[in-house]
C-alpha positions in Angstrom: -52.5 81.5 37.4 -56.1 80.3 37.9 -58.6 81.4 35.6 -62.1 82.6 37.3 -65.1 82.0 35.4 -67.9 84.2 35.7 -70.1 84.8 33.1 -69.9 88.2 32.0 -71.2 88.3 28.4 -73.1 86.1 26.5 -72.1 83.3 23.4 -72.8 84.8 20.1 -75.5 82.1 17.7 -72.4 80.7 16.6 -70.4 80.2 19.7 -73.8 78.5 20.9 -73.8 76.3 17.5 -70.1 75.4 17.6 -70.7 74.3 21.5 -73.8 72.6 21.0 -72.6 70.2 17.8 -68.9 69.7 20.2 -71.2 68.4 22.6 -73.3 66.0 19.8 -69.9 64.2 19.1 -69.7 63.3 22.7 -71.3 60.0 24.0 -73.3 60.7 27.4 -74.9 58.4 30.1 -78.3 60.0 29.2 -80.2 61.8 26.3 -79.3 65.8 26.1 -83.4 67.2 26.0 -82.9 70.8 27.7 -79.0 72.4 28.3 -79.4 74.1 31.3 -81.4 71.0 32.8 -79.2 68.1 31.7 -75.9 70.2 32.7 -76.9 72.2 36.3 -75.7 68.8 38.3 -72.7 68.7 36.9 -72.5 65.2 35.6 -72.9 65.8 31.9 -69.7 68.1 32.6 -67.8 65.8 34.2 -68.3 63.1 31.4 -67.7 65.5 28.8 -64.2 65.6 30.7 -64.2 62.1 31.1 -64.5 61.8 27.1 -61.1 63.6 27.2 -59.2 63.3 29.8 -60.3 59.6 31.5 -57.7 59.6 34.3 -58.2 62.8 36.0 -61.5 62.2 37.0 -63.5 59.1 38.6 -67.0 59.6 37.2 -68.8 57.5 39.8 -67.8 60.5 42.1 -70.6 62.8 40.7 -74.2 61.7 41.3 -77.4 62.3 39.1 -79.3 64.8 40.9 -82.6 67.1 41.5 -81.4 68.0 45.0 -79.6 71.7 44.8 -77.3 70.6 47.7 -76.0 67.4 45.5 -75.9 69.6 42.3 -73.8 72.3 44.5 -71.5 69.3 45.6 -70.9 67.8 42.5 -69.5 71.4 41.1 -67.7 72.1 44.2 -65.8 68.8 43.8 -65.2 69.3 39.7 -63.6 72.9 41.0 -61.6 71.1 43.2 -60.5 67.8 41.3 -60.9 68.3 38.0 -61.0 72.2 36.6 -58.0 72.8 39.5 -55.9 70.9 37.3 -56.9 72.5 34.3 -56.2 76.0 35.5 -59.9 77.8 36.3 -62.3 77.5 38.6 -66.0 78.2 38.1 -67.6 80.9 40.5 -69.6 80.6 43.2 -72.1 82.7 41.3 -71.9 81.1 38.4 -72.4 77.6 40.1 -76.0 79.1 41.8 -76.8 80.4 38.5 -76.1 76.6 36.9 -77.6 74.8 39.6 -81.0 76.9 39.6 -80.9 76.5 35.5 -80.7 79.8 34.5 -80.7 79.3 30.6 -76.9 80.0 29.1 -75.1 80.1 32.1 -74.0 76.4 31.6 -73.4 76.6 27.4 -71.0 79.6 28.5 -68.7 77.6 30.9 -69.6 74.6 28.2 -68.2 76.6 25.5 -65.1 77.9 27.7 -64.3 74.1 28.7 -64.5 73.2 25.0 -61.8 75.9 24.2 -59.7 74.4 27.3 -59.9 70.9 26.6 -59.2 71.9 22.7 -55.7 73.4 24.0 -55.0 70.8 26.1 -55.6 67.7 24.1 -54.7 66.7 21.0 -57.5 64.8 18.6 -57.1 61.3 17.7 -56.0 62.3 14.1 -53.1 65.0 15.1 -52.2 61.2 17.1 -52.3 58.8 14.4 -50.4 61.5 12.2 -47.6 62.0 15.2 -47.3 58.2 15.4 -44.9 57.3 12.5 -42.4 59.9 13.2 -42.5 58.9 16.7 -42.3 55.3 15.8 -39.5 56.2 13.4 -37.1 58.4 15.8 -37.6 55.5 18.1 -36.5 52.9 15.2 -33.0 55.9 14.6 -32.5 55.7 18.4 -32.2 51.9 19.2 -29.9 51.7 15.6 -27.6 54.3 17.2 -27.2 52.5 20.6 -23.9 51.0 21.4 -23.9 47.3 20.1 -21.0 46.2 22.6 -22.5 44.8 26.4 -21.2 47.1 29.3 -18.1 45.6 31.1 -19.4 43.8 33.6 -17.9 43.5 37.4 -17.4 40.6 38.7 -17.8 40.1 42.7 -15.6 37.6 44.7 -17.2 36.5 48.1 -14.2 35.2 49.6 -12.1 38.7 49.4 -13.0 40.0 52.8 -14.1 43.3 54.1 -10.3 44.1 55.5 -8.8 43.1 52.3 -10.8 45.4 49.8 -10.6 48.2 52.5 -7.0 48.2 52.6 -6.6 48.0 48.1 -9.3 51.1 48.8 -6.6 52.8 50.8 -4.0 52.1 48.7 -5.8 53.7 45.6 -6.3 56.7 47.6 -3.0 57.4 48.6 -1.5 57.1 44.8 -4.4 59.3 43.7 -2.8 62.1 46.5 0.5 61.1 45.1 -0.4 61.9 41.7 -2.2 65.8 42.7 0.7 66.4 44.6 2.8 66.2 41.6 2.7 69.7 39.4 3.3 69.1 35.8 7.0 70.7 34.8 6.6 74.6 33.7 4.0 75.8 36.5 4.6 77.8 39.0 2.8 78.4 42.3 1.3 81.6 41.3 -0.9 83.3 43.9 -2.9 86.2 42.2 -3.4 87.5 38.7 -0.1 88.5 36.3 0.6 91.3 35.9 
């Protein structure tokens, strides 16, 4: 189920403060001098995403902008590519309010992504404290693999296509031979006992 962003209510100071110092430990393209400014073409959003997730999106797909048309296209296309796959999409109202900067608009889907991204990403320590177990059931596993080498088949080019058909044959009919035979002490029952 996709999530629909619209901003109904605003961040509280410290929502705001949280948001604001997540977005400090991120390293932009350009100096963050007014929110609502820096964010409304989208750019600054789609590297914050970048930071996190590098693969899902292609950065050189959003361009720097003052033109509300290129702004509008760059959020259309992180609705489409990027938040799609994350499981919300921001409003078209929301998107007019972000692209005209109204102030707030843009720390609330900010702060909204932040909580997203936080759920979907684990941080570089949870990673480095995962890796030793990891490493170690992947030491238990290759100890408790078989040590002997598969049997391996050999293939003899001279035996010819009428010869192997024929031993196929003759493996089929002794495998009949064998369900035709009922152990001793069954009967052909049809039905339930009674």
């Amino acid at each position: 189920m996709c999530i629909v962003l619209r901003m109904d209510r605003l961040l509280s100071e410290k929502e705001e403060r949280d948001t604001l110092a997540w977005l400090d430990k991120i390293p932009f393209s350009r100096h963050k001098k007014h929110i609502s400014r820096d964010f409304s073409d989208g750019v600054m959003v789609a590297e914050v995403v970048q930071h996190y997730f590098p693969k899902i999106i292609d950065i050189h797909n959003y361009i720097t902008s003052c033109n509300t048309q290129q702004k509008l296209r760059n959020w259309n296309f992180l609705n489409k590519r990027v938040f799609s796959i994350m499981d919300f999409y921001v409003s078209e109202e929301t998107v007019e309010k972000i692209v005209s900067s109204t102030p707030g608009v843009v720390l609330q889907v900010l702060f909204f992504l932040k909580d997203k991204l936080g759920k979907l990403a684990f941080s570089d320590m949870e990673i480095q404290q995962a890796e030793p177990g990891i490493m170690a059931q992947l030491a238990e596993m290759r100890s408790t693999e078989p040590t002997e080498t598969p049997h391996q088949v050999r293939f003899f080019p001279e035996t010819s296509l009428l010869a192997t058909r024929q031993v196929m044959l003759e493996k089929e009919l002794q495998v009949e031979k064998l369900q035709d035979i009922q152990p001793s002490g069954e009967s052909e029952q049809v039905g339930g006992a009674d």
